[in-house]
FIVO-433823 format. One line per field, with one value per residue (C-alpha): residue number from 1; residue in three letters; x, y, z. Coordinates in steps of 0.001 Angstrom, whole numbers, always signed. Layout:
residues N
seq (NUM ...)
type (ALA ...)
X (X ...)
Y (Y ...)
Z (Z ...)
This chain:
residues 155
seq (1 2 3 4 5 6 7 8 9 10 11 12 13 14 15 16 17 18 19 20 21 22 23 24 25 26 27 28 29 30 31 32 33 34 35 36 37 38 39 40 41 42 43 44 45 46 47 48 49 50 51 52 53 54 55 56 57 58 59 60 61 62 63 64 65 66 67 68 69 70 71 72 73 74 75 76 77 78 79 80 81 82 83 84 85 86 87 88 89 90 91 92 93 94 95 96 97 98 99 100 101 102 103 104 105 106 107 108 109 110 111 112 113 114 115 116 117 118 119 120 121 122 123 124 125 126 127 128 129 130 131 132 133 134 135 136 137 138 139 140 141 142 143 144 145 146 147 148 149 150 151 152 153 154 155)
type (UNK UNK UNK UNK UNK UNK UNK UNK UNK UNK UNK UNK UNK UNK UNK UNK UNK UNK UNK UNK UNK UNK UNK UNK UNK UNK UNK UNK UNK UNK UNK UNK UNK UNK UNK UNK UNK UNK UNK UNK UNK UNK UNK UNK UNK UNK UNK UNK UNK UNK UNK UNK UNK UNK UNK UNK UNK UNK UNK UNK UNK UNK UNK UNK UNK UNK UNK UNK UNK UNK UNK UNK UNK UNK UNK UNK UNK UNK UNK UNK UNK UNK UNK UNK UNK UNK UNK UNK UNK UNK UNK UNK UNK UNK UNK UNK UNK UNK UNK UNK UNK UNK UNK UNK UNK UNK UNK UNK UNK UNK UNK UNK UNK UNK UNK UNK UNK UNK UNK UNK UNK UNK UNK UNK UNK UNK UNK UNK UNK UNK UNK UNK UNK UNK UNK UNK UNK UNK UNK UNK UNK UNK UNK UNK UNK UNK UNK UNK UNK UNK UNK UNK UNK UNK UNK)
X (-2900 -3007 +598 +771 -1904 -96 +2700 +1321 -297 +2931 +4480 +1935 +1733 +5389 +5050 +3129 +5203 +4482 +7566 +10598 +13985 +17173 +20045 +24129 +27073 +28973 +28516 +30275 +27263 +24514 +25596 +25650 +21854 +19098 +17725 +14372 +15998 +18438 +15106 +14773 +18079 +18574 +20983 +23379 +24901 +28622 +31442 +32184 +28821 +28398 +25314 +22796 +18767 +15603 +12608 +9382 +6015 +4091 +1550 +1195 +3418 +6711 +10620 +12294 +15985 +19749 +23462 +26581 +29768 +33063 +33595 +31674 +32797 +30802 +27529 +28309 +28486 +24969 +23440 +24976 +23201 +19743 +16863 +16322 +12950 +11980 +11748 +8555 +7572 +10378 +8505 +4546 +5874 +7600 +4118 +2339 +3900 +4671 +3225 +5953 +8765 +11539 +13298 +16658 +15084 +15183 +12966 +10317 +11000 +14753 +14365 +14205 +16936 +19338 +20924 +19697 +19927 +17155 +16964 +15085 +16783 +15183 +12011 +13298 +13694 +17482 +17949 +22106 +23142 +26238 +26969 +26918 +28379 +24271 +21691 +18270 +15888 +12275 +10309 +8516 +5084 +5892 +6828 +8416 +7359 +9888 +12136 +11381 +10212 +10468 +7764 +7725 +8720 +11946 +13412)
Y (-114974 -116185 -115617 -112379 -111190 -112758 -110902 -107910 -108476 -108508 -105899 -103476 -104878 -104246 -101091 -100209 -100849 -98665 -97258 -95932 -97353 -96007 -97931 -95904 -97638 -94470 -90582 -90626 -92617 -91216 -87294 -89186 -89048 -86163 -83362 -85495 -88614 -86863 -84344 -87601 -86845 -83850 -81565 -81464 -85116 -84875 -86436 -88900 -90340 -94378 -96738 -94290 -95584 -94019 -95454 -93269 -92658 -90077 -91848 -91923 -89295 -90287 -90879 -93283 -92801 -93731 -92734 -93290 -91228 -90555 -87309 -87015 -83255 -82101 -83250 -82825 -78883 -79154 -81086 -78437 -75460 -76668 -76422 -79795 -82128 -83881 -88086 -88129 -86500 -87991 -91489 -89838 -89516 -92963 -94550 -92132 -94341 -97690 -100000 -98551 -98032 -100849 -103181 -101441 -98187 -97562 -100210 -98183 -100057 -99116 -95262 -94666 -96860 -95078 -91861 -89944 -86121 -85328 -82021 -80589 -79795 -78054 -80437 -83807 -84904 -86598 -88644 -89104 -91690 -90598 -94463 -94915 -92530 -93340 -90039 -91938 -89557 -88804 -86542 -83579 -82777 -79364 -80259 -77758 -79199 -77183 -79008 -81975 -80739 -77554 -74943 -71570 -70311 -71948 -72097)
Z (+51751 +55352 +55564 +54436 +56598 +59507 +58679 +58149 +61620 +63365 +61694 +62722 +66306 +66681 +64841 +67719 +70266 +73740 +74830 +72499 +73823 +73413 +74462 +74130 +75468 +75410 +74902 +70680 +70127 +72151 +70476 +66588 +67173 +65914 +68073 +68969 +70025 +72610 +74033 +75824 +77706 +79852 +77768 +81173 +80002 +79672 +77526 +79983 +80469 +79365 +79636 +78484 +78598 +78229 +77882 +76775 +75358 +73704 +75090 +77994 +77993 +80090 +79956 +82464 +81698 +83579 +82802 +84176 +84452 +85812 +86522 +89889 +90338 +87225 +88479 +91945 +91102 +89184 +91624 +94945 +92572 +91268 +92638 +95288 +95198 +97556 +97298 +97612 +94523 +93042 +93951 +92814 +89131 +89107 +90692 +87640 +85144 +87311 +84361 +82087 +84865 +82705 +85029 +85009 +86850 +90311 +92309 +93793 +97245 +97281 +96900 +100565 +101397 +98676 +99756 +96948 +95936 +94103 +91908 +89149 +85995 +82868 +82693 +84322 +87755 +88458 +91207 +92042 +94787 +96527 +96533 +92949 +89660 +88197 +87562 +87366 +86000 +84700 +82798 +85334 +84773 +83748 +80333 +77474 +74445 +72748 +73877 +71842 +68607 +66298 +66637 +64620 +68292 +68785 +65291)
């Protein structure tokens, strides 16, 4: 009975896990997923985005996520048109959620050094280094739930 119970115990503990991880080497297998698992994404990722990661939580609610691409005149164009943000509070939600930033994430220390463009697009903040083809970004705190889940309003 022992056994059982300590299996049962790890199940459930691992059940349980804090953050939701999603892990694409390539764009045909990131768009093979549902509707909830790509809300997770900002909707402006292309076909020629690779190395796709997000990391997130209902609870607390936040979404740590990184691609990379190669065609640099695509998101150059979004980045020239939406509306900029400055580092700063680019940095205040990343040190909201530092306990659950993962290690692959922009190092809180290196943000200043980078020479980033930082812009808000629908509700996420992306970060784009004009050194690297990489858009770091994370959830805003002006969420639209609606986004992520059916409601009788956006069916």
């Amino acid at each position: 009975m022992k056994k059982y119970s300590l299996l049962f115990l790890i199940i459930y503990l691992t059940s349980c896990s804090k953050n939701y991880k999603q892990n694409y080497d390539n764009y045909k297998d990131f768009s093979k997923q549902n509707q909830r698992g790509k809300g997770w994404f900002p909707s402006l990722i292309s076909n020629d985005a690779f190395n796709l990661k997000s990391s997130s939580s209902l609870d607390p609610f936040h979404d740590f996520g990184v691609f990379e691409y190669t065609n640099e005149i695509y998101y150059d164009s979004i980045f020239k048109d939406e509306v900029k943000i400055s580092i700063s509070e680019f940095e205040k939600i990343i040190k909201n959620n530092i306990e659950s930033k993962p290690s692959w994430f922009l190092n809180i220390v290196d943000i200043k050094k980078k020479d980033l463009k930082v812009i808000k697009y629908e509700n996420f903040i992306l970060a784009k280094s004009n050194d690297e083809k990489k858009i770091h970004f994370v959830l805003s705190n002006g969420v639209n739930f609606d986004r992520l889940r059916k409601t009788p309003q956006n069916q």
